[in-house]
C-alpha positions as CSV (number, residue, x, y, z in Angstrom):
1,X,-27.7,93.5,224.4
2,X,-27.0,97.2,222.7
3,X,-27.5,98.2,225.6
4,X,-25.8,96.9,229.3
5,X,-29.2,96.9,230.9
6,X,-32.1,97.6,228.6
7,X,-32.8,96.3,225.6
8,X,-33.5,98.1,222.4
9,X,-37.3,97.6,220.8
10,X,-39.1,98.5,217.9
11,X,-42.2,98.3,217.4
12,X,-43.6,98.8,213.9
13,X,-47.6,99.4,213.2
14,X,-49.7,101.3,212.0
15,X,-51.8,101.8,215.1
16,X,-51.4,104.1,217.1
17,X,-53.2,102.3,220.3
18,X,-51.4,99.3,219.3
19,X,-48.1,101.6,219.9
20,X,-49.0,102.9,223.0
21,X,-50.2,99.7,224.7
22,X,-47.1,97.9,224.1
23,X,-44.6,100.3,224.9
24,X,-46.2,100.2,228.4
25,X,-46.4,97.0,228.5
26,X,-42.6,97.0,227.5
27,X,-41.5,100.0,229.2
28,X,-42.5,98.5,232.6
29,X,-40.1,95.6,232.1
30,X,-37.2,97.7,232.0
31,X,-36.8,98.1,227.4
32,X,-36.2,100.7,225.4
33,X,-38.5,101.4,223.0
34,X,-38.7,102.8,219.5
35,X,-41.8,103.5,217.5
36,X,-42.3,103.4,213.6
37,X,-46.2,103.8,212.0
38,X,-44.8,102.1,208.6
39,X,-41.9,100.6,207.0
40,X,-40.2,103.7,205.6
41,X,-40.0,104.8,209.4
42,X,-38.8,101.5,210.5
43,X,-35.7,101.5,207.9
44,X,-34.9,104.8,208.6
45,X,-34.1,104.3,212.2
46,X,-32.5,101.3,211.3
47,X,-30.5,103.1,208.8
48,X,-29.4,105.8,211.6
49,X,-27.9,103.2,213.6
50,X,-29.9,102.3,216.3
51,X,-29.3,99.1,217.1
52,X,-32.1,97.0,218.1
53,X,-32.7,93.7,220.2
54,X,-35.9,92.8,219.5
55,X,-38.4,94.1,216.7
56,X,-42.7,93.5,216.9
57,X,-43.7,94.1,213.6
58,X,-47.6,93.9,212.7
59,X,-48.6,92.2,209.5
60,X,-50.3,94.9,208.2
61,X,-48.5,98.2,207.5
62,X,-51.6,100.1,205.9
63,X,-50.5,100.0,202.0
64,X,-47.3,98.4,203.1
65,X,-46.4,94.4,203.7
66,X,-44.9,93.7,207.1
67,X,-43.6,90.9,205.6
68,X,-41.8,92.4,202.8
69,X,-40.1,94.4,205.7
70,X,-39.4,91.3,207.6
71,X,-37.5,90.2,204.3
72,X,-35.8,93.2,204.1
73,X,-34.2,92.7,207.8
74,X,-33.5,89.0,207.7
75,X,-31.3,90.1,204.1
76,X,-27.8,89.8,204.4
77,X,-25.1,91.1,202.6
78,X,-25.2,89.7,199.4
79,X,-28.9,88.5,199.5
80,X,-30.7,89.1,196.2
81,X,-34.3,91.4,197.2
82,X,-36.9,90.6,194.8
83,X,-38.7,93.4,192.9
84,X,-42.0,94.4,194.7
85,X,-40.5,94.1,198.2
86,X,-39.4,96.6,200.2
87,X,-36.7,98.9,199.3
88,X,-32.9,97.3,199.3
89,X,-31.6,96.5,203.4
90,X,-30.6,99.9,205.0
91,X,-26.6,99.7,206.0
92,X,-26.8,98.3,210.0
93,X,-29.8,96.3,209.0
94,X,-28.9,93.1,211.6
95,X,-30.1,90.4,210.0
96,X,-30.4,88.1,213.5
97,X,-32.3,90.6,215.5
98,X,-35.3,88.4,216.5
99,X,-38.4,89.5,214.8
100,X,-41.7,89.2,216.0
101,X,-44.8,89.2,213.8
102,X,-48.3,90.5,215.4
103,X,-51.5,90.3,212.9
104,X,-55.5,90.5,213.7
105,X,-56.0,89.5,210.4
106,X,-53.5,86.8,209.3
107,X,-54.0,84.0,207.7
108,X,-52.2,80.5,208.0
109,X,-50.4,81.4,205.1
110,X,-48.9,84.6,206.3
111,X,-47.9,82.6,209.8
112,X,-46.0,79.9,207.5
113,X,-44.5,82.6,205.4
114,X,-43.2,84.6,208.2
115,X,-42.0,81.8,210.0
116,X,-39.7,80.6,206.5
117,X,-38.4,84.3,206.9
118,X,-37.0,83.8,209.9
119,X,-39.7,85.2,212.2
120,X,-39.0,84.4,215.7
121,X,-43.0,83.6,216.8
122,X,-46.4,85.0,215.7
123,X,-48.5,86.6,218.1
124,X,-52.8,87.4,216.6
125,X,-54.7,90.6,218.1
126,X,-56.2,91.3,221.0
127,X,-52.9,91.3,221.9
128,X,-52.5,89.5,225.8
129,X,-50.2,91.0,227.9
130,X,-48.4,87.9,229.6
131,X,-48.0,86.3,226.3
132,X,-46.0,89.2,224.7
133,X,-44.3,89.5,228.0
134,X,-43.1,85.9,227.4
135,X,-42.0,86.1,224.2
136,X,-40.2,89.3,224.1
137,X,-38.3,87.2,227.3
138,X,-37.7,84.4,225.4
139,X,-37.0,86.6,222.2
140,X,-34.4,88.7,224.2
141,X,-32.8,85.6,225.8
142,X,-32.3,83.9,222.3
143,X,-30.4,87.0,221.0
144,X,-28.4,87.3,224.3
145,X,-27.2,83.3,223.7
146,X,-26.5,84.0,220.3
147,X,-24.4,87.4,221.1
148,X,-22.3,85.0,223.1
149,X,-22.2,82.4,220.6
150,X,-20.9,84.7,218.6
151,X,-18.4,86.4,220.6
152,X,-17.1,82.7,221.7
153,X,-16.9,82.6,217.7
154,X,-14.5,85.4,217.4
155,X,-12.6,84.4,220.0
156,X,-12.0,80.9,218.7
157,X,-11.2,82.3,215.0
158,X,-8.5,84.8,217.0
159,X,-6.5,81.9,218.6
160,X,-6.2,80.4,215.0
161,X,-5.5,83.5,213.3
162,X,-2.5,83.6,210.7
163,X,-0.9,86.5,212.0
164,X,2.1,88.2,209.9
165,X,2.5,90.8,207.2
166,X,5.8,89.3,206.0
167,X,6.0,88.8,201.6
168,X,6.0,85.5,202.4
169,X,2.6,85.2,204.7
170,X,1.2,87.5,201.9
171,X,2.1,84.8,199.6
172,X,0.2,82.4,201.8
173,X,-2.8,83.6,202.5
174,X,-2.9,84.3,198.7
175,X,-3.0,80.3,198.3
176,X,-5.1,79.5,201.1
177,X,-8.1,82.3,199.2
178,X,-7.4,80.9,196.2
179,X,-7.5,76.5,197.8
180,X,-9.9,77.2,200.4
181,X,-13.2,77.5,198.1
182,X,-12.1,74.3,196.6
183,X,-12.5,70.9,197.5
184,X,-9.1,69.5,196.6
185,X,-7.1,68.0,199.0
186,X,-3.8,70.0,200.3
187,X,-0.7,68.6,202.1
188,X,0.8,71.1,204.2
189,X,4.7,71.2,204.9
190,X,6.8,72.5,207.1
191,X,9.4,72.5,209.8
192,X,7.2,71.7,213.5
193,X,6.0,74.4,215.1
194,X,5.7,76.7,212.3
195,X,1.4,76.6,212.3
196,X,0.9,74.0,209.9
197,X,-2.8,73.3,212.2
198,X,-3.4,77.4,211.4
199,X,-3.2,76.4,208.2
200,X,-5.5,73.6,207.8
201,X,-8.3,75.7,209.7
202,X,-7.8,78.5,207.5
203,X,-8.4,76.2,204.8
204,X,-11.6,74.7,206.7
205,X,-13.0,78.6,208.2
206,X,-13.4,79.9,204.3
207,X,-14.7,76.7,202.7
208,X,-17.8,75.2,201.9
209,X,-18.1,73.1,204.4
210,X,-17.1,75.2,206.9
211,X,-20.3,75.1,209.2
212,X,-19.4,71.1,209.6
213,X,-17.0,70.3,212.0
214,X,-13.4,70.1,211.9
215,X,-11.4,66.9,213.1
216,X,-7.8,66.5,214.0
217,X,-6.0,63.2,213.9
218,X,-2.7,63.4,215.3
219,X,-1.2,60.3,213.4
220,X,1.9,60.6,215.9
221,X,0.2,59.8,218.8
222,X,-1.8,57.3,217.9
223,X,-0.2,54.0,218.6
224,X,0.1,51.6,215.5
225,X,-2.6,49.1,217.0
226,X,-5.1,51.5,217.4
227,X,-5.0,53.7,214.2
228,X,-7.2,52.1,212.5
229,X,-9.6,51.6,215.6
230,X,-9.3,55.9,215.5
231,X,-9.9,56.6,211.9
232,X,-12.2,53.8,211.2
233,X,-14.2,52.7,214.0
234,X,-14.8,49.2,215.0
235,X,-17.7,47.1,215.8
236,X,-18.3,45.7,219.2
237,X,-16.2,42.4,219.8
238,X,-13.9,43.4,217.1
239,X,-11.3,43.4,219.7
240,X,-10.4,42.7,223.1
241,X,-11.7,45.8,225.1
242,X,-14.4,46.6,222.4
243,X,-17.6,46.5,224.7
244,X,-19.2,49.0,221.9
245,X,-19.5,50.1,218.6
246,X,-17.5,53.1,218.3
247,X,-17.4,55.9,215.3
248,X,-14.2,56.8,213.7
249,X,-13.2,60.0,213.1
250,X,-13.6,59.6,209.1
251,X,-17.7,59.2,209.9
252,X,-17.2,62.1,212.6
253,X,-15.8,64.6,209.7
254,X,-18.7,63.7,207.2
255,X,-19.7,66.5,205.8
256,X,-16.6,68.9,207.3
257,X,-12.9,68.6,207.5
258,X,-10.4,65.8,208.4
259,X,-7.0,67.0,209.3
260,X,-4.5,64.1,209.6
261,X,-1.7,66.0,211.2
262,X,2.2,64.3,211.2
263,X,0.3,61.9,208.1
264,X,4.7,60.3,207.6
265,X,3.9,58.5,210.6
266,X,0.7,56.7,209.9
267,X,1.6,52.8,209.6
268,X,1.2,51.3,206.0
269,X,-1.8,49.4,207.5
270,X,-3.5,52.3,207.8
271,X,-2.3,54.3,204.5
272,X,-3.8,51.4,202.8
273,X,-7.2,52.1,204.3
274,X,-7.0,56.0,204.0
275,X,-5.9,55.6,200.3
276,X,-9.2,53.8,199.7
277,X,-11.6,56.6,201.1
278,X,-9.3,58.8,199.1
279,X,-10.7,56.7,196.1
280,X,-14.1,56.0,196.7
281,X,-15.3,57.5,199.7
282,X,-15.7,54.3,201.1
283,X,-14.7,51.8,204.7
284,X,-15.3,49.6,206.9
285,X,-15.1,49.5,210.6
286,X,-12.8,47.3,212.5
287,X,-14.2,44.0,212.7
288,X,-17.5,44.7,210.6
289,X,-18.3,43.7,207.1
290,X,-20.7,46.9,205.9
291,X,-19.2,49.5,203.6
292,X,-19.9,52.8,204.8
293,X,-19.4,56.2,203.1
294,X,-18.2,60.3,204.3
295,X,-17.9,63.0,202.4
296,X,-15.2,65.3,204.2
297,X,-12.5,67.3,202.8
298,X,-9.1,65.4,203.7
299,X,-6.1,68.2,205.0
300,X,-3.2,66.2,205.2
301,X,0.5,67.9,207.3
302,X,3.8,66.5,207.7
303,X,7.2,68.0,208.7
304,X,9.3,64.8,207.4
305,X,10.0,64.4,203.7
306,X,7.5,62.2,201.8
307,X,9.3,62.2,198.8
308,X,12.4,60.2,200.3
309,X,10.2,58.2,202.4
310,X,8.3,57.1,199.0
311,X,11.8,56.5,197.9
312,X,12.5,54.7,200.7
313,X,9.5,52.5,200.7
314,X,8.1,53.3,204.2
315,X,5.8,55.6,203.0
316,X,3.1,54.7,199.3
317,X,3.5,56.4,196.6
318,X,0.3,56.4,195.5
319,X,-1.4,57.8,198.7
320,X,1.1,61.0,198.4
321,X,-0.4,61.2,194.9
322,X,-3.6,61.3,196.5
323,X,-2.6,63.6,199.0
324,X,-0.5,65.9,197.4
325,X,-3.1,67.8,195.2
326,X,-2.4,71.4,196.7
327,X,0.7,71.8,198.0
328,X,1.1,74.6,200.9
329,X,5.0,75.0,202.3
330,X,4.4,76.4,206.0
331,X,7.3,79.1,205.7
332,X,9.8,78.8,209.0
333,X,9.9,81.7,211.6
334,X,13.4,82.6,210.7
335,X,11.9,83.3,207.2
336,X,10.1,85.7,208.3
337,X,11.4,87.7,211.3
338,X,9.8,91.2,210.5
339,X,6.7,89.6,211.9
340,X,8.0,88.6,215.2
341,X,7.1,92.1,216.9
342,X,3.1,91.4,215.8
343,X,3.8,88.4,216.8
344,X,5.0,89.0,220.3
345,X,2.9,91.3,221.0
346,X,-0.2,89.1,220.5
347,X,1.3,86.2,222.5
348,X,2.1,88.8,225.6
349,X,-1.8,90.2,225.5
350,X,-2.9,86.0,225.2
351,X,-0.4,85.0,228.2
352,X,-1.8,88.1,230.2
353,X,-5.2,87.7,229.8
354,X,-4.8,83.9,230.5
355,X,-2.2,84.5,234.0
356,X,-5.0,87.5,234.8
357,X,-2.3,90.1,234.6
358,X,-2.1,93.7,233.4
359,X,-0.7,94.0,230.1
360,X,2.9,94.5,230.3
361,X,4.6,96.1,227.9
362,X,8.1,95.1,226.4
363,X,11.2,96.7,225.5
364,X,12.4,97.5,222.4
365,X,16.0,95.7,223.0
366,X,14.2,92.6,224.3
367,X,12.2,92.7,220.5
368,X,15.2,93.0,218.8
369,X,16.6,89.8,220.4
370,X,13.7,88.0,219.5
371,X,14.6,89.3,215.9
372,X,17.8,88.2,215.9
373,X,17.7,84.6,217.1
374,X,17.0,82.2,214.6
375,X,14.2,80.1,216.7
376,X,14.6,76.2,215.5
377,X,11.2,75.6,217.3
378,X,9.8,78.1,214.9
379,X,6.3,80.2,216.6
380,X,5.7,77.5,219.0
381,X,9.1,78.2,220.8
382,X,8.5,81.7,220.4
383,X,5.1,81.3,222.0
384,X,6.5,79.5,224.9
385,X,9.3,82.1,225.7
386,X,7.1,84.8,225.8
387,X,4.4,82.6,228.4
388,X,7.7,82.7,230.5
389,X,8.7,86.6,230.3
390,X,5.3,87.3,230.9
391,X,5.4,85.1,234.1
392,X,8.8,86.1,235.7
393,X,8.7,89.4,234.8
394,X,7.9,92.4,236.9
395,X,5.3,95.2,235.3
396,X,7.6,95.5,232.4
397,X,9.5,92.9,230.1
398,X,13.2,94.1,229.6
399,X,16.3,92.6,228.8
400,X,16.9,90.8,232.2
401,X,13.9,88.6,231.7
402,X,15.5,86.7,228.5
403,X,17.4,83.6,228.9
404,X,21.3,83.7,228.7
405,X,21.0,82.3,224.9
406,X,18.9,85.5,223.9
407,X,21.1,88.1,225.7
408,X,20.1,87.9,228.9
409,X,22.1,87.8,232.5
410,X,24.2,84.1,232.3
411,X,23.7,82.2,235.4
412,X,27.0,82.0,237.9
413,X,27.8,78.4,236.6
414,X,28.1,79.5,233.0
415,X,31.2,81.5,233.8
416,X,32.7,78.2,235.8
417,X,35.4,76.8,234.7
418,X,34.0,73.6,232.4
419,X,33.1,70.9,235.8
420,X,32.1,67.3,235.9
421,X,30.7,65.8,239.0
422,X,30.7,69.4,240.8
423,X,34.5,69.8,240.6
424,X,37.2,71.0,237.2
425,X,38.4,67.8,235.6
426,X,41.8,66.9,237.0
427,X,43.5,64.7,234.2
428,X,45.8,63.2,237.5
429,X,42.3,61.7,238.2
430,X,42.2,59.4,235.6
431,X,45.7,58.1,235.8
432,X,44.3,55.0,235.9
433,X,41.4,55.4,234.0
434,X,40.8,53.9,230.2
435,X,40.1,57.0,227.6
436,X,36.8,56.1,227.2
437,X,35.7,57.2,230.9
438,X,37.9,60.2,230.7
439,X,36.1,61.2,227.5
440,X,32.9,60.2,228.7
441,X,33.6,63.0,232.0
442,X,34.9,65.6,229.6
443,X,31.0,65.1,227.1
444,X,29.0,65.2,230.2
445,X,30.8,68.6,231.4
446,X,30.7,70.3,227.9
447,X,27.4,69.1,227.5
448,X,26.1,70.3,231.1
449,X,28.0,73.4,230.4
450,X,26.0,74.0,227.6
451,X,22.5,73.5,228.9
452,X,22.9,75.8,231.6
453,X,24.2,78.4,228.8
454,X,21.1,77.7,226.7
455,X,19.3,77.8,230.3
456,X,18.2,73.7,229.1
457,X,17.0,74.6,226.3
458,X,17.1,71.3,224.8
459,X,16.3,72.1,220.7
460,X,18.5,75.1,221.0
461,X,21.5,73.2,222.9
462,X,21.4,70.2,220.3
463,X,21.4,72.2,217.4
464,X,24.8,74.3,219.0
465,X,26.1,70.6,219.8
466,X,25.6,69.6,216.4
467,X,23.2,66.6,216.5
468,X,19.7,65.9,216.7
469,X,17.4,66.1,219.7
470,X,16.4,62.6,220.2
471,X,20.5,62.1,220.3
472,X,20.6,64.5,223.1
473,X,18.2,63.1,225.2
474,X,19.8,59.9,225.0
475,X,23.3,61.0,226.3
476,X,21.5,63.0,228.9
477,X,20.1,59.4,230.2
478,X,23.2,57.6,229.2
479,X,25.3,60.2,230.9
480,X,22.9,60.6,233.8
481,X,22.8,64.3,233.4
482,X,19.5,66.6,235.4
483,X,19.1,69.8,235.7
484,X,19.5,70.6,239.1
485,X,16.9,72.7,241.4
């Protein structure tokens, strides 16, 4: 409420009995109340700024409509005021404050009308005490949910925010405003981890349909046999362990968004399907023989190239056609390292608030680190270094808290000579070894050497090594290489 423990009412009528009698009656359950004898009074404390939870408005204003007032509150920004009604919305007008109407003389008509307003309920003279009691209750209560609703709102919209002031996140927020009204279809690019999911929500938050939901598909995750299953449906007995009929997500997004994240590793089953609700809005569920129909925007990521993999076959030509309408590039972090301080600073207050610490601030040194590393996991690494300063630090981040591979302390072993099995390679060892084993001894050294440089950082110590990640964690199993406690 506007206020922590009693609510704000007005009451607006041109009685002065009326008035009296229900600020008593409201007074003696704790409210605030206000009092306006027309609807000039009423807009003008509404135009001063006070705030109100509740509003009882009677019917008849003397020469004035009540519900021409009502029409004036419920008007949002924007909302066109037809000539005749009351004078244009005063500035802090809030169009949800619950309105009820009270009337000794109303007819059906005016109940109905009031109602399509956006009146909350309707209550006739002699007014009874314990049913305005009730409904200011249940009035209050609705406005208190819907505070929280939209404060929950807020909160969801922060954690996607695109944050950044950089050229180039000027550049894309300029596409997403210019896309987002649209419904084309946009494929969004980009290394992993650089927010292409910020992206797609942007596109979905300022869009027509953005009061219909929003649906993920993570086509990575999704085994091969079950893709389909996911994006389709199936009928019941379309497959072993289908004991029901089951939506797919396409029918879940009707009438919102559909975000197929990682869409270069759907299988070419699938792409086949997809490309025909691309076409015709049509599909079929697993196993069934009805064509059904959705209407949802289709937001489509990847972080592979789809050009080669057209070239390559493995990926249809004319589904990237289809999906490549809009192109959006998701612009790496090293691209755009002015905006790691913002940033930083955001993740720090998220991790706090989440750990239920005190904010802690960080040093400047420990910023410019951040600056100058050139973060291959893009803002998702970033994110996950700052959870871990936040959490082993004391009241303050400094430079101690980073990891050896952003300037901070190196662990003992780092300074080691390079060891295999816990002791310095001794070449007399392997007298009578092939060159294979001594080579093998000498990799996993360098290699362990390495990781607790990089303190296991596994993307960072792959890209020093020189070859991809997957390549790493295989010669870490083939080697038998852990990080010790």
């Amino acid at each position: 409420m506007s206020s922590e423990t009693r609510p704000r009412v007005l009451i607006v009528d041109d009685e002065k009995n009326i008035r009296r009698t229900l600020r008593m009656v409201l007074e003696s359950e704790g409210h605030d109340v206000e009092e306006a004898a027309d609807a000039a009074q009423a807009q003008a404390l509404l135009a001063q700024g006070a705030a109100m939870d509740l509003v009882l408005l009677d019917v008849k204003l003397g020469e004035d409509n009540g519900l021409d007032l009502l029409r004036v509150i419920k008007a949002r920004g924007g909302d066109a005021v037809s000539p005749g009604d009351a004078a244009s919305p005063p500035p802090s007008t809030d169009p949800d404050v619950p309105v009820v109407m009270i009337s000794g003389h109303a007819t059906v008509e005016d109940a109905v009308q009031a109602t399509r307003l956006g009146a909350f309920d309707f209550l006739e003279k002699p007014l009874d005490r314990n049913r305005v009691l009730v409904t200011a209750r249940n009035a209050l209560e609705r406005r208190r949910m819907a505070r929280e609703v939209t404060q929950l709102r807020k909160a969801v919209d922060a954690r996607w925010e695109l944050l950044g002031a950089s050229p180039v996140m000027q550049e894309l927020r300029r596409q997403i405003a210019k896309v987002a009204p649209t419904r084309s279809r946009v494929l969004i690019t980009g290394e992993s981890g650089t927010g292409k999911e910020l992206i797609a929500r942007a596109l979905h938050r300022n869009s027509s349909v953005a009061g219909g939901p929003f649906v993920k598909v993570n086509c990575a995750a999704i085994p091969p046999e079950l893709i389909e299953s996911e994006l389709f449906g199936h009928e019941r007995g379309a497959f072993t362990g289908a004991t029901s009929k089951k939506r797919g997500l396409f029918e879940v997004a009707d009438g919102g968004t559909i975000f197929l994240d990682e869409i270069g590793d759907m299988a070419q089953p699938a792409q086949a399907k997809v490309l025909r609700i691309l076409q015709t809005g049509e599909f079929s569920r697993v196993g069934g023989e009805q064509s059904l129909r959705t209407d949802c925007r289709v937001v489509a990521a990847t972080n592979r190239d789809l050009e080669q993999m057209v070239a390559e076959g493995t990926f249809r030509e004319d589904l990237y056609f289809r999906l490549n309408v809009v192109p959006i590039r998701s612009p790496a972090l090293r691209e755009r390292a002015e905006d790691i301080p913002l940033l930083c600073e955001s993740f720090v207050r998220e991790c706090c608030g989440e750990n239920g610490f005190a904010y802690k601030p960080v040093d400047d040194i420990v910023v410019t680190r951040l600056q100058s590393y050139d973060w291959p996991g893009n803002v998702r690494e970033l994110r996950n270094v700052v959870e871990r300063l936040v959490i082993m630090s004391d009241d303050t981040i400094t430079e101690r808290d980073l990891p050896p591979y952003l300037g901070g302390p190196r662990p003992p072993s780092a300074t080691r000579p390079i060891e295999a099995s816990g002791s310095a390679i001794d070449l007399a060892q392997y007298s009578d070894k092939s060159l294979r084993e001594l080579r093998e001894a000498a990799e996993a050294a360098f290699i362990r050497y390495k990781l607790d440089e990089l303190d296991w950082n596994i993307s960072r110590t792959a890209q020093v090594l020189g070859i991809e990640r997957t390549n790493l964690h295989k010669k870490l199993r083939a080697l038998g290489i852990k990080r010790e406690p």
